[in-house]
ROZATOR-757448 format. One record per residue (C-alpha): residue number from 0; residue in one letter; x, y, z. Coordinates in steps of 0.2 Angstrom, whole numbers, plus 5000, padded with zeros to 4 digits. Layout:
BEGIN
  seq  type     X     Y     Z
  NUM     A     X     Y     Z
...
end
This chain:
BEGIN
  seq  type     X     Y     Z
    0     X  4919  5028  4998
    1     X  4906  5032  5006
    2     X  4894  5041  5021
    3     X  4899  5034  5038
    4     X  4890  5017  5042
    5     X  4901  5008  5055
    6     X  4911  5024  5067
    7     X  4901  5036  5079
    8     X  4898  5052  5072
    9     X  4911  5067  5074
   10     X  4922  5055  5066
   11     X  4920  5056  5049
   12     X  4915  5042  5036
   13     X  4921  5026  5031
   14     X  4918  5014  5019
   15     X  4902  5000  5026
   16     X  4905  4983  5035
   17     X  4903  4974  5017
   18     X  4917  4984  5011
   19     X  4926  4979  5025
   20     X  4925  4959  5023
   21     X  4927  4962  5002
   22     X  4945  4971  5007
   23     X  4951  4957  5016
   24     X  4947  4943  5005
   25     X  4967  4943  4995
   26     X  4974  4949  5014
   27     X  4985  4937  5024
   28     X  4979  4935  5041
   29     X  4981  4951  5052
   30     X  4997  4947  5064
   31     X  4991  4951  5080
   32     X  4991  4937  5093
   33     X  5009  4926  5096
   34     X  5021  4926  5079
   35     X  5037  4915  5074
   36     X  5052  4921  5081
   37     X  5061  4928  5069
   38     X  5077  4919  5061
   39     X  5095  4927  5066
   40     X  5104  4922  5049
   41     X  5103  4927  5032
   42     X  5096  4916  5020
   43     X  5103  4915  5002
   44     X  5092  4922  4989
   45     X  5093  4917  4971
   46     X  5101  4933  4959
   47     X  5089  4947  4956
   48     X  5094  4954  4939
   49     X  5088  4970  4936
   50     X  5089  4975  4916
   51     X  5085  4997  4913
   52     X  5083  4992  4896
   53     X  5068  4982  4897
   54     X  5055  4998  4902
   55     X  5037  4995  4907
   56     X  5025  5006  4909
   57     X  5026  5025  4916
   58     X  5023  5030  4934
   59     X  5012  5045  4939
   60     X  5013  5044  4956
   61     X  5007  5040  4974
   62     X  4996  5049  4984
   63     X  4978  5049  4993
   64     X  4961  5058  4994
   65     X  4957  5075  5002
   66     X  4937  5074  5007
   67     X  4932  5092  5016
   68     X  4916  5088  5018
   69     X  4916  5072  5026
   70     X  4932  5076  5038
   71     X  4943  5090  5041
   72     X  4954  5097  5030
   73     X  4972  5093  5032
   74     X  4982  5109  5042
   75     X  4996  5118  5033
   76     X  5009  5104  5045
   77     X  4999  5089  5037
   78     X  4999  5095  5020
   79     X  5018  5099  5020
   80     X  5019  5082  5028
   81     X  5010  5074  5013
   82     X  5018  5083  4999
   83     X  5035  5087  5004
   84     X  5051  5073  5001
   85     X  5060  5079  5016
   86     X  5066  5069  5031
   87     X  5048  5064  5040
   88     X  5038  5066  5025
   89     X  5030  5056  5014
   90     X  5033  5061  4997
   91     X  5017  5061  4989
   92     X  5014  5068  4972
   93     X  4995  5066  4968
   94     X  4981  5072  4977
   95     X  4963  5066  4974
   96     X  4950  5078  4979
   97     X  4928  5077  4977
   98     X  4920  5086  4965
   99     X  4904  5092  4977
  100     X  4887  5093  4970
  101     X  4889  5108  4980
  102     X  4897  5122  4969
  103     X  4896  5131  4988
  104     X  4908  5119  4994
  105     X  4920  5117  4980
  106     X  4933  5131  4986
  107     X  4934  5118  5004
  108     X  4945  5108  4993
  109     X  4956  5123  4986
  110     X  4968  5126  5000
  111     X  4976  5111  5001
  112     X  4977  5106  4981
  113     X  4986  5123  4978
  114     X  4999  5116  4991
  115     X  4998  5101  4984
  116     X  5002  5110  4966
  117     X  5015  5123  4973
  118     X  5025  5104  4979
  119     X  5025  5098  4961
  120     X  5010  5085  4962
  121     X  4995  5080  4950
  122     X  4978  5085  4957
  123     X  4964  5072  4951
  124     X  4945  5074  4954
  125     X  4931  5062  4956
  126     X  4913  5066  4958
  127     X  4900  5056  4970
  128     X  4884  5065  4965
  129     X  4879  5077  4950
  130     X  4868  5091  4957
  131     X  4851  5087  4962
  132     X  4841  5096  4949
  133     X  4850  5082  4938
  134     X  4846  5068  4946
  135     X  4832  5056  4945
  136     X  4827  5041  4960
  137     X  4823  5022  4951
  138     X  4822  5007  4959
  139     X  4839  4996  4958
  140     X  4837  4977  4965
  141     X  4829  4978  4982
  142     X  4835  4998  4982
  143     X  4820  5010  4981
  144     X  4828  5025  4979
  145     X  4846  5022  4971
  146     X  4848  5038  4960
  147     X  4855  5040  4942
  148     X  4860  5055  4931
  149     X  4842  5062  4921
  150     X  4847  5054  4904
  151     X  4842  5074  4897
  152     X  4856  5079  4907
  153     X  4871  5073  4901
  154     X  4875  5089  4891
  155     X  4874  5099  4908
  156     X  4883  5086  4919
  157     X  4898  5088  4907
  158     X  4898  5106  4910
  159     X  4895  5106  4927
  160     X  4911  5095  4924
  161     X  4920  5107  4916
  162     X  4913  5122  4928
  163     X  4923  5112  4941
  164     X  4939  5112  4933
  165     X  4937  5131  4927
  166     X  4936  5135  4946
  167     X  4950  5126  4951
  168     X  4959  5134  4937
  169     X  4952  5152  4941
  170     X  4961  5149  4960
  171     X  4978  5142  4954
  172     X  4976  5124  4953
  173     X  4974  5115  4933
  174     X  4968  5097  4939
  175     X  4978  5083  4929
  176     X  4961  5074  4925
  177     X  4943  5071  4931
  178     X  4934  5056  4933
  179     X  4912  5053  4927
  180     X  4908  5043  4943
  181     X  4916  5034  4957
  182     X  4912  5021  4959
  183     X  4897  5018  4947
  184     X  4894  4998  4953
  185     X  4894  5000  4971
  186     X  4884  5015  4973
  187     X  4870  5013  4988
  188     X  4874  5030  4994
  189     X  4878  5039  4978
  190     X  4874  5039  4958
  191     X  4874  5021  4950
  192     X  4880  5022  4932
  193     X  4876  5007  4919
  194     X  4891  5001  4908
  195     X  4879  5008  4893
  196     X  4875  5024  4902
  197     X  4893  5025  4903
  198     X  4898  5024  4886
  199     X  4884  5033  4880
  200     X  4892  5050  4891
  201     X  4909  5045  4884
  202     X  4903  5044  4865
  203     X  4892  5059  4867
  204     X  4898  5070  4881
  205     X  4916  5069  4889
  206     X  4923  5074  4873
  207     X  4917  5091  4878
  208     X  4927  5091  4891
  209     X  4942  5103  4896
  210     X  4955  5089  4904
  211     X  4959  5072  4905
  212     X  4943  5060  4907
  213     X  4945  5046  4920
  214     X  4932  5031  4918
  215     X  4925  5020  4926
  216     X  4932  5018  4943
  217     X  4923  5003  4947
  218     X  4926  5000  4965
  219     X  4933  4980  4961
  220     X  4944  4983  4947
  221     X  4929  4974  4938
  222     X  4932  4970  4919
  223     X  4914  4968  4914
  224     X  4913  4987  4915
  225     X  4928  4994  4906
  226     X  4930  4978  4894
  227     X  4912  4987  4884
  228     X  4923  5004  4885
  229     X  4939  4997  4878
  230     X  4927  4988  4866
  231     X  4918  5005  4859
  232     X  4933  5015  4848
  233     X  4919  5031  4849
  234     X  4919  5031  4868
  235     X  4937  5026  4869
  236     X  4941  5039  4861
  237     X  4936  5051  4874
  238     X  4943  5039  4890
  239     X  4960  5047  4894
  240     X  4963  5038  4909
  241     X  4956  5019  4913
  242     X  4953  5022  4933
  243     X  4949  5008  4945
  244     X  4948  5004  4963
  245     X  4955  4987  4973
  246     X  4944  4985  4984
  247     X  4945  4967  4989
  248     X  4952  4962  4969
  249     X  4960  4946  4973
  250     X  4978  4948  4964
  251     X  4974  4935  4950
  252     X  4963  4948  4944
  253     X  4975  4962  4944
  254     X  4982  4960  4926
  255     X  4972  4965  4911
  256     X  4977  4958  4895
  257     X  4962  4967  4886
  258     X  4970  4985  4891
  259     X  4986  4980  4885
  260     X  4978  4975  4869
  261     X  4965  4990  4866
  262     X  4973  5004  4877
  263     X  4988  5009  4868
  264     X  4989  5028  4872
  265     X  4979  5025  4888
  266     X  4984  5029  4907
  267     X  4980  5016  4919
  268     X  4975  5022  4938
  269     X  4973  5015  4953
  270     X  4963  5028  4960
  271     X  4956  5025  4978
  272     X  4961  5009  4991
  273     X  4965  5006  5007
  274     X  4974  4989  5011
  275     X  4971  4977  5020
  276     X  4957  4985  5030
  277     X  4952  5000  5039
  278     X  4949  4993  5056
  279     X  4968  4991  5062
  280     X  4977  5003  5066
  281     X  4991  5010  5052
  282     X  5004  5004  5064
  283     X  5002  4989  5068
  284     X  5016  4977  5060
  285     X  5020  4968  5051
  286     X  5002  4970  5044
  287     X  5008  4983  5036
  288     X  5022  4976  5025
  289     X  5004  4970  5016
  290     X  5003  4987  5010
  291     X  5018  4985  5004
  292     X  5014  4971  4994
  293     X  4999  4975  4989
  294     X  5008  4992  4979
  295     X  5022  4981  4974
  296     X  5009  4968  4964
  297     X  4998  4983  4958
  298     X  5013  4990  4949
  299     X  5021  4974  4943
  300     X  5005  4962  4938
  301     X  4994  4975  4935
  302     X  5006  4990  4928
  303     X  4995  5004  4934
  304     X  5004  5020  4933
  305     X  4997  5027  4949
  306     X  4994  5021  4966
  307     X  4982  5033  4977
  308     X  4976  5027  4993
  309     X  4960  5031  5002
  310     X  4961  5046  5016
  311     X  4978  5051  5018
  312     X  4976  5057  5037
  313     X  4966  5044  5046
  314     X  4969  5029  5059
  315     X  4972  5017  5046
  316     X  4980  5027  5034
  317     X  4998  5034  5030
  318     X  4995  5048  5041
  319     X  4989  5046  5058
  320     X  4976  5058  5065
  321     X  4992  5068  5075
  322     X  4998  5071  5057
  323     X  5014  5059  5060
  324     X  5018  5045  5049
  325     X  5011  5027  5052
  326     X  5019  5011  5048
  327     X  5009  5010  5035
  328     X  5012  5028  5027
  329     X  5030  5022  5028
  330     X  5030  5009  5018
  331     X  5020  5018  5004
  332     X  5034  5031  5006
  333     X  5047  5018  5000
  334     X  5037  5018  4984
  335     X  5033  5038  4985
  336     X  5049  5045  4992
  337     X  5060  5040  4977
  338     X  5050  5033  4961
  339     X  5046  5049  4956
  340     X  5034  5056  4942
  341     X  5040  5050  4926
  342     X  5050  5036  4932
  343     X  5049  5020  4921
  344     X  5046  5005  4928
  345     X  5061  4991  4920
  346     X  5062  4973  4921
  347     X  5068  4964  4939
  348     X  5067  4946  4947
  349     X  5051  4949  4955
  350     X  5049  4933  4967
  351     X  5067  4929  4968
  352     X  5061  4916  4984
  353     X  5046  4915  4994
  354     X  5039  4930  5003
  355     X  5051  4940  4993
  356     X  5046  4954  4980
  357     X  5056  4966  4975
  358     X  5054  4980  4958
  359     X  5063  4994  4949
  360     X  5062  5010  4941
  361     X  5072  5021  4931
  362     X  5075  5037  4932
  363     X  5085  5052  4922
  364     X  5105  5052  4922
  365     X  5106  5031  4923
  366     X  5098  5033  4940
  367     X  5090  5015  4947
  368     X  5077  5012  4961
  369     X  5077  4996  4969
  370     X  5061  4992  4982
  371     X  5064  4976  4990
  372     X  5050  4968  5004
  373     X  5054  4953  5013
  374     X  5038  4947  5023
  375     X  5049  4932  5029
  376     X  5052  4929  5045
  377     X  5072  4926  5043
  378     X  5084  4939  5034
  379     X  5090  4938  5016
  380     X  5106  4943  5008
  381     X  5100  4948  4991
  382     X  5113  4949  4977
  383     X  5109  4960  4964
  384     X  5113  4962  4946
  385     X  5110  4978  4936
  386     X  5112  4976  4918
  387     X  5124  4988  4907
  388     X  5123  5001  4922
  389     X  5141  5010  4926
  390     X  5135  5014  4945
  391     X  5148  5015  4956
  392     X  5138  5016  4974
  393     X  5120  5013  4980
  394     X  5112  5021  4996
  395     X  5099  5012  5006
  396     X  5083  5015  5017
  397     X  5076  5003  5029
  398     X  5057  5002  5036
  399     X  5058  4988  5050
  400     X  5048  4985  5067
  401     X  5057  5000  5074
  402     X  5064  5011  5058
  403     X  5055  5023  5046
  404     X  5065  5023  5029
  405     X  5081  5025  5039
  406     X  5093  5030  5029
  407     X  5106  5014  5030
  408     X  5121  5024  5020
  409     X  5130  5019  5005
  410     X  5138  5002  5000
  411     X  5148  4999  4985
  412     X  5144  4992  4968
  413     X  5157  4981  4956
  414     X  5154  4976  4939
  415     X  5134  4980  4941
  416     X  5134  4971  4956
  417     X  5132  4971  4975
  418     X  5123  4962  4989
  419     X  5109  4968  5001
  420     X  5104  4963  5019
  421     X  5087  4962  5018
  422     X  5081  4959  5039
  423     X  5067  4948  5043
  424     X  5050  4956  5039
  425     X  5057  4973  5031
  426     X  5056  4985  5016
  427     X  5073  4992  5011
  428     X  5073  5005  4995
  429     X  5091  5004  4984
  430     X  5094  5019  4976
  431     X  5109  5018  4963
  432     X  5123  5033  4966
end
């Protein structure tokens, strides 16, 4: 993220016009002029089988950034809007939250992550800058003044770390993890970190460190700065938590075969994103199935554990500025709302046809989540199978061009199976009685 570069002040900031065109570049094109008309029948789909005894990885959560100092704080409505998993809310069950250079402006942040905590979510924090008496100014490509941590400061970055998380601790809320940097390789308007400067704080310094270490956060999910870390067994050591952003990451790029190999142990976040841009508005559809999507192929092809979007109350994100729900905070909810913290991630037909991906999570008591998105333009009846599950029912929820996870009732299940009406350009959420 960073200082505002491309809205009039009084607005708050958002991210610059180059980040704009990198987080389009894996986005289908915007649907806003004259569209298909939408098929009346139901197309066949071939059989989804979904298998609870083929786990994947754990989830974490879903949730979004909380930045007092670059726009308001959420009210009291917004944050029980956010947090809560009642009717009109979205379920959410991380909060990230900046750790200020300031230490006068850390307790802006406290409010809303002890509502947060009091809901049952996972606070995180990621800093943009170290205090300025540790900072030094070099020159970075055609950037005179980019700055970078004082390498004789390391020790007391780590404790200003840790000063952070002792304060937020001392009024009520025990932060899951903290990050080094955000960001470290796009950082114009904040601290730039080298992979080597990097791992040289992880070796030396964040094993000082009172919580969970998140690193790197590289804004592009890219490998040529966590692939050194997963490399080094000292500074691995001392990574809790592999963190990235996806910021224009074309989906090829989403899997990571040298995580799986040398993470073992290891979380995997996805800890900041919005998706496909932040120059629509949240509501507009069905651009925002891409949300959908793009969640969908974060959890399957890459297996991150968490999804946490950019500001949660903004125009473009899953709460509008009058603190209501947008198309595109709805479609997160059908992730947010029922895979909760410490559901599993199991095995399902992913693409049973074109424009058609669907994923499932498991849950305590037998209990299965199914998230179908259907981006086609005519509706699918959807068998399913579930593998060795006794379930007798399962309840539906519908996000369409005029519903926000409706509840659809219950239908019946036999012998594992039962078919779903999946309507044209839709997201429907199968939760197993």
């Amino acid at each position: 993220m960073t200082p505002p570069r491309n809205e009039s002040a009084g607005r708050g900031p958002e991210f610059p016009s180059r980040r704009s065109v990198l987080a389009t570049i894996s986005a289908l094109p915007v649907l806003v002029a004259a569209t298909p008309a939408v098929g009346a029948s139901a197309a066949a789909a071939a059989n989804v089988i979904v298998d609870p005894s083929a786990v994947r990885q754990t989830i974490r959560g879903f949730g979004g950034m909380n930045h007092t100092v670059w726009i308001s704080d959420l009210t009291a409505a917004q944050r029980d809007t956010a947090f809560g998993n009642g009717e009109g809310q979205l379920g959410f069950s991380v909060l990230r939250i900046p750790v200020h250079e300031n230490r006068a402006d850390w307790s802006r942040e406290v409010a809303t992550a002890k509502r947060a905590i009091e809901y049952g979510a996972t606070v995180i924090a990621s800093p943009w800058n170290p205090p300025a008496q540790m900072v030094e100014t070099f020159v970075h490509g055609d950037q005179t003044n980019a700055k970078r941590l004082r390498y004789d400061m390391y020790g007391a970055y780590a404790q200003h770390l840790n000063d952070f998380c002792k304060f937020m601790k001392d009024n009520g809320v025990n932060l899951y993890a903290i990050s080094v940097q955000n960001e470290p390789d796009y950082a114009h308007d904040w601290t730039w970190w080298t992979p080597a400067e990097m791992i040289r704080f992880l070796r030396e310094n964040a094993g000082s460190i009172e919580t969970k270490v998140i690193a790197p956060e590289s804004f592009q999910y890219v490998k040529s700065f966590s692939d050194p870390i997963l490399n080094d067994p000292t500074a691995l050591a001392n990574l809790d938590i592999l963190g990235a952003h996806l910021y224009g990451t074309p989906y090829q790029n989403f899997p990571y075969p040298l995580f799986k190999d040398k993470g073992r142990g290891k979380e995997l976040w996805m800890t900041e994103v919005y998706y496909p841009n932040s120059s629509d508005s949240a509501d507009l559809w069905p651009q925002a199935l891409d949300v959908g999507e793009h969640i969908h192929h974060a959890l399957v092809d890459a297996e991150f554990q968490a999804y946490v979007w950019w500001y949660i109350r903004r125009s473009y994100g899953p709460m509008r500025e009058d603190g209501r729900i947008s198309k595109r905070g709805a479609t997160m909810a059908h992730f947010s709302k029922f895979v909760r913290p410490g559901y599993v991630r199991i095995d399902a037909t992913s693409n049973p046809q074109s424009n058609l991906y669907v994923s499932a999570y498991k849950g305590g008591n037998s209990k299965v989540v199914i998230i179908a998105i259907n981006k086609g333009t005519s509706s699918v009846s959807q068998p399913f199978t579930l593998v060795n599950n006794t379930s007798s029912s399962v309840s539906s929820w519908l996000t369409d061009a005029s519903r926000n996870v409706a509840s659809l009732g219950a239908m019946s299940v036999s012998n594992g199976s039962f078919t779903g009406q999946l309507p044209a350009r839709s997201m429907t959420t199968f939760v197993t009685g």
